[in-house]
N, C-alpha and C positions, 0 to 999 in steps of 0.2 A: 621759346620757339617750338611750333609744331615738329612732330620727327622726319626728317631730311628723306625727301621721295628724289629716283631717279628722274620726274621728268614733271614739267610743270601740269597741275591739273586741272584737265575741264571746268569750267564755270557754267553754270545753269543756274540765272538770276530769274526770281520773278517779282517783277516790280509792281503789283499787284495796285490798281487804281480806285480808290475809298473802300476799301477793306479796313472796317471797325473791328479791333481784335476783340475786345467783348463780345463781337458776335461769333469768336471761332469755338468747337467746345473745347479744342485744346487749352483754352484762354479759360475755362469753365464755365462755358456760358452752357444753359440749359437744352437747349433745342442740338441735335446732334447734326452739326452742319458742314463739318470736315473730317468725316472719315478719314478719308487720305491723307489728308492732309498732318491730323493726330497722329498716324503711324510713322511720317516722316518724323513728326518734335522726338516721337518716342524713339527713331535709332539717332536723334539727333542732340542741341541742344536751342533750348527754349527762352528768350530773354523777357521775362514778366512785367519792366518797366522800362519799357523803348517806346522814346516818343519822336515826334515830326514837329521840330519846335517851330517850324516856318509856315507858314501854309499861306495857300495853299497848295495846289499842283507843282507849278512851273518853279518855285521856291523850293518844294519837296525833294522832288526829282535832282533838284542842282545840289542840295545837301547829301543826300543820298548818294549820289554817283562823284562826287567831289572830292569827299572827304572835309569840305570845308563850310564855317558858315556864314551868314547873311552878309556878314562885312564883308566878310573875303569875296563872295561870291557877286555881292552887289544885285543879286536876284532876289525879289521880295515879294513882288507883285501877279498876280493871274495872266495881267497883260504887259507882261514882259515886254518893251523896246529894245531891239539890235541883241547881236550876240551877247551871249557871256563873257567874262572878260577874258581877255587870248591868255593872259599871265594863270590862269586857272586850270589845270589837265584834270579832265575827265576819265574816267576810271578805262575807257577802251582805249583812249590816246598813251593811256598808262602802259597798259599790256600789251598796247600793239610794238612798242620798242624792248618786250622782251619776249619777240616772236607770235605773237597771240593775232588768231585771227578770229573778227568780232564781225556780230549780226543783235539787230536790235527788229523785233517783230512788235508794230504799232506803237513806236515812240518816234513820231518824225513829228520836228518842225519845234519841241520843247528845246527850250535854250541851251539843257543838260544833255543834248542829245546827239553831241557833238562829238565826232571823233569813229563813229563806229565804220567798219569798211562797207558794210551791206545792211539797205534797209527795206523793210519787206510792211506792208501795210493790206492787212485784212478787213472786212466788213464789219465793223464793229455796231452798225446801227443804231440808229437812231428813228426808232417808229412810234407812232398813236398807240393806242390799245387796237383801235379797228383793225391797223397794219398789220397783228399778229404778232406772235412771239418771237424772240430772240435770241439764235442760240451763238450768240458772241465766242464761248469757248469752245466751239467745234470748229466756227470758222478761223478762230488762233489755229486750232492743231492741222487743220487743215493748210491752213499757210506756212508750221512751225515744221511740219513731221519733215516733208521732203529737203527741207532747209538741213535741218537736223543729220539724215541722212548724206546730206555733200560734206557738213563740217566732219561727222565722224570717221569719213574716208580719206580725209585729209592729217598730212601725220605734224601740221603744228595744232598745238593747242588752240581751243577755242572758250570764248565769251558771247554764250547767245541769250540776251535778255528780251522777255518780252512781257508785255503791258499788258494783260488783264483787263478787260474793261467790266465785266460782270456786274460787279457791288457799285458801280457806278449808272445812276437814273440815264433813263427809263427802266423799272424794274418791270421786265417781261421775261421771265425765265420760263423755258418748255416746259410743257406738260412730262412728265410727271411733276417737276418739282413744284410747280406754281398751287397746287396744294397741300406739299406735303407736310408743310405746319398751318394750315388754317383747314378748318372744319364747318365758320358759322356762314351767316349769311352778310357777307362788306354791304350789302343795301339796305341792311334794317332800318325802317324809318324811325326806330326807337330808339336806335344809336345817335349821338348826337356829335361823337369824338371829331368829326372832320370841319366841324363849324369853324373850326379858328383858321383853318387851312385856305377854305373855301372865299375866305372875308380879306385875305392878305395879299392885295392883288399883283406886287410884284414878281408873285412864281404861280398863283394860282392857276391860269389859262398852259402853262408849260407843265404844271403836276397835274390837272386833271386831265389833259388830251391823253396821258397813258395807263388812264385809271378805266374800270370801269363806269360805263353813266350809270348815277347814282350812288353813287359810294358814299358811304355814310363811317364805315368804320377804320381808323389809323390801325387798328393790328393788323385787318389782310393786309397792309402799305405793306409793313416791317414784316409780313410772313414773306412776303414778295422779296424782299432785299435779301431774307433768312436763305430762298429758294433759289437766289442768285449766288449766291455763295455757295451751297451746298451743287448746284449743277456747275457750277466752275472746279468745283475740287473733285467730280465725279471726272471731267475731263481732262485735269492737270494728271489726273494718274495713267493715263494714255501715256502720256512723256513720260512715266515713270517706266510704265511696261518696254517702252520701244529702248530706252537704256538698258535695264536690265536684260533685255533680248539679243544689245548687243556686247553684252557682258561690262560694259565699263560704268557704269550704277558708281561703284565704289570707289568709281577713281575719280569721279567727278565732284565739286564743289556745288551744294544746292543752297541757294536762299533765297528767302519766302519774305517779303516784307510790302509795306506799301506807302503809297506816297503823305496820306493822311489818312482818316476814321472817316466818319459819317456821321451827319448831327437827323435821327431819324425823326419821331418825335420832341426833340430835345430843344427848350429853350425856345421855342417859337419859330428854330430854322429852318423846320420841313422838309425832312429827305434831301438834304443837301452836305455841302462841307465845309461850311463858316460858324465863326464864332469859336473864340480861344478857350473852348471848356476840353474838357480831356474826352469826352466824345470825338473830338476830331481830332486831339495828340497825339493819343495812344495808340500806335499801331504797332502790328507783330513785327518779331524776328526771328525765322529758326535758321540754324544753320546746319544741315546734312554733308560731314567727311569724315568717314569710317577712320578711326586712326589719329585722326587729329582735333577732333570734334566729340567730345565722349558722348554715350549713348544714353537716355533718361535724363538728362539734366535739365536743370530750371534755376536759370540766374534771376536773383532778386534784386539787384543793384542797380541804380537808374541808368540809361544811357540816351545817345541820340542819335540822329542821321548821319550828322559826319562822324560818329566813330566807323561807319561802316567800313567803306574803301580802306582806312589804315588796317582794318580784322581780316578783312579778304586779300590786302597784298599778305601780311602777315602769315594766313594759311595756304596762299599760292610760294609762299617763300620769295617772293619779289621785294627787292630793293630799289625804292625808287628815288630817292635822295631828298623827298618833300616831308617839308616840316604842313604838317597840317594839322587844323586847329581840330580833329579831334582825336580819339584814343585807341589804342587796339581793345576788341574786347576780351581777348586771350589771356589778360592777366585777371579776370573776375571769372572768367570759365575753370581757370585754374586755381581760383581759392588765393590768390597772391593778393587781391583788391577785394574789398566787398561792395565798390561798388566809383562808378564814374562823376563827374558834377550831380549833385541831388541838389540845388536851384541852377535857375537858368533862364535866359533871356526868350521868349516868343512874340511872335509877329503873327496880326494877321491883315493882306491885301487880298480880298476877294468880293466882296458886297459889302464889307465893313474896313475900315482903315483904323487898327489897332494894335496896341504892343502892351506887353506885360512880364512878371515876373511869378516864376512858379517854383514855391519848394517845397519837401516832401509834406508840410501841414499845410500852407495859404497861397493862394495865387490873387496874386494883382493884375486885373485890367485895367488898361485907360486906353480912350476913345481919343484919337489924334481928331476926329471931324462928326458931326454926329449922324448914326445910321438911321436906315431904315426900320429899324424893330422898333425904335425910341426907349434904346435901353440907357439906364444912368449912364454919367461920363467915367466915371470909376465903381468899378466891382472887386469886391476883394469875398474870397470864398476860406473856408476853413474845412479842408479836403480830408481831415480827419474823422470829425461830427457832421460834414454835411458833402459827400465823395460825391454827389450828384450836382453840386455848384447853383442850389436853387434858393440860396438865402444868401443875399447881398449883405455882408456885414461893415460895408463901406463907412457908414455914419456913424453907426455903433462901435467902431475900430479906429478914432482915426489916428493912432499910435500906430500900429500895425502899418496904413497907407501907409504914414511918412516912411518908415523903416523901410517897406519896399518898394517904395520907391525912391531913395536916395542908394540901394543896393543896387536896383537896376542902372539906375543914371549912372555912377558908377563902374558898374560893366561897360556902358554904350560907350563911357569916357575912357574908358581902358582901350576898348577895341578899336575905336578911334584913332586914338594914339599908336596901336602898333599894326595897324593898317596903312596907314597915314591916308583913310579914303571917309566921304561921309557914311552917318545912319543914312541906309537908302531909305527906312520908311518915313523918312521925312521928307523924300524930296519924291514927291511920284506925279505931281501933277494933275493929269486927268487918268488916274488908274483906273479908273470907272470907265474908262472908253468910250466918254461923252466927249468931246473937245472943246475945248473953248469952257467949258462950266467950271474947274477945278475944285478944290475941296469943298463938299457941302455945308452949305453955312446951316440950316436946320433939318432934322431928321426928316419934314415935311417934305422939304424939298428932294431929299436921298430915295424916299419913299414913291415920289412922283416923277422920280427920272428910273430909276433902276426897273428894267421888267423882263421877261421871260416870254414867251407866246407862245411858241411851239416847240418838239421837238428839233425839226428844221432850222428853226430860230433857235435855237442853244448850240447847235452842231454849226450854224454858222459862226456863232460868237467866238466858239472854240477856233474854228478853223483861222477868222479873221484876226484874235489873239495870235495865232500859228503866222502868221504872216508876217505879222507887224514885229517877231523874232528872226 
């Protein structure tokens, strides 16, 4: 157990929305895109292999704030139907019966987003390229500071999470950042890299309206994404200065983490966040608590979304009586464990309806119905010799298949069992939020129903998702 504080401590969660840790440099990625953010891992500790085995969003978020997973939670899918399940407490319903007064800034209407006392929702747009740029994280601080302000003059304890929209499309980050990693020309008519983009018509008319006309080059996309990151962590250190300013910085609990990754170039998904490759798994974790939290560290041990909530009661000193299906991570920070499950069961409902198995060398996919990329029905990758998952060793392996997949069945059969509830990814229906169509019988079809238009039209999807919870 952490060492025994007189008084329960502050909570400052940031649930950060398709934030690819590969792209932070704390994570060592090349382009230096979090300052602030680095200096937090450095008085903090850093987890190297935390993934978001559900994805994508509204599955994420309910993992994450749970403690619990797919079974338990029975959330699987983008478009969620009805609440979460009442038999399931969310990490504010948690804290709020040991005095904790909670505020959640740009998470309304997510299934996990249940429980909080106050919700407070800012401009997070959704523009064209013509519309201009978008400073998403100034209109957070804008909406977070004054917030921040009432909880800190109040003497119970607080939990105030807020949602990041930044590294999530439309990537319009302000000027200065929108060039601070790109230097050429996106219109070269000699570049040809955006051909496959422009040809894929289910997202193209929604990726080009915030592109510029003529774009020809995928690296400005991803310097744009690089630019969205780096001006969100220029403005999350706002929230850092107004703590410190009012001296409780160090009494307060920080984490940094996100719902999934971002598939940018990768695998044919185009700046989105589907597809079960570890482009969209992998996302960060730091945790920031002086004292109980050591400082420089970097755990190397796998872990997942629901070990979260049992690590944050664990360093808030909360006893909450719930057996949940994930782990503290206090026993790998302290060198007791080397590390949490390294394989594990993933899902993914978002434009593709798929489940699989990943351990620290091979990941198994299978296609419950077939998508729109018209990729094979089974992908099995070897994450050792090929960590980019671009050689399908499915046919050349089919040892391998059986073994992972009679391990995951397996699992599905175990959880099953001590849930007593089904795989929800088998039973979704019209998850695609077409009605009446249910599972795609050929990719063709997946292909000529699923699409995108505009801005406007994706901020609706999202919204009408939000509803139908």
């Amino acid at each position: 157990m952490p060492p025994r504080r007189r008084k329960l401590p502050n909570i400052l969660f940031f649930g950060i929305d398709s934030l690819l840790a590969d792209h932070m440099s704390c994570y060592r990625y090349g382009r230096l895109t979090t300052p602030h953010l680095d200096r937090v891992a450095a008085q903090g500790t850093l987890f190297e292999r935390y993934y978001s085995p559900h994805i994508p969003t509204t599955s994420g978020y309910a993992n994450m704030l749970t403690g619990m997973d797919v079974f338990s939670t029975q959330v699987v899918a983008l478009r969620h139907k009805g609440p979460m399940r009442a038999e399931i407490k969310t990490l504010p319903e948690i804290l709020r019966e040991v005095g904790y007064t909670t505020t959640c800034v740009g998470f309304r209407g997510n299934a996990a987003a249940r429980g909080f006392d106050t919700y407070i929702d800012f401009d997070s747009g959704w523009k064209t390229f013509e519309q201009g740029r978008m400073p998403k994280a100034e209109n957070l601080n804008q909406a977070t500071l004054p917030e921040l302000d009432r909880l800190t003059k109040q003497k119970q304890p607080w939990l105030l999470f807020l949602r990041h929209l930044d590294p999530h499309s439309p990537y319009l980050p302000p000027a200065p950042f929108e060039r601070m990693f790109y230097g050429g020309n996106e219109c070269d008519p000699k570049n040809r890299s955006m051909d496959a983009l422009k040809e894929f018509k289910p997202f193209r008319d929604y990726l080009l309206s915030w592109m510029p006309e003529g774009i020809t080059d995928k690296d400005y996309v991803i310097a744009q994404y690089d630019g969205e990151i780096a001006y969100m962590d220029a403005c999350i250190r706002t929230l850092f200065a107004r703590l410190e300013a009012k001296g409780i910085l160090d009494e307060t609990l920080v984490v940094i983490t996100s719902d999934h990754g971002e598939t940018l170039y990768d695998h044919d998904c185009y700046f989105d966040h589907h597809g079960l490759y570890d482009v969209t798994l992998h996302v960060p974790l730091i945790l920031r608590y002086p004292g109980a939290v050591p400082a420089g560290k970097r755990v190397g041990g796998y872990s997942q979304h629901y070990d979260l909530v049992p690590t944050v009661l664990e360093l808030a000193g909360v006893e909450s009586g719930i057996q949940f299906d994930g782990t503290s991570l206090l026993p790998m920070v302290r060198g007791e464990v080397a590390s949490h499950r390294s394989e594990f069961y993933i899902t993914e409902c978002t434009w593709m309806r798929k489940h699989g198995w990943r351990t620290p060398q091979w990941k198994l996919i299978r296609a419950l119905e077939p998508d729109f990329h018209f990729k094979p029905a089974v992908e099995l990758y070897n994450l050792v010799e090929d960590p980019t998952e671009y050689n399908n060793l499915a046919e050349q392996e089919p040892e391998v298949v059986k073994i992972l997949s009679a391990r995951m069945d397996a699992w599905i059969a175990q959880r099953m069992a001590e849930t007593g509830l089904p795989n929800p990814i088998e039973n979704q229906g019209d998850w695609h939020g077409h009605e009446g169509v249910g599972p795609f019988k050929t990719s063709q079809q997946a292909y000529d129903t699923l699409h995108i238009g505009t801005p406007r039209q994706a901020q609706q999807l999202q919204a009408k998702a939000k509803g139908e919870k």
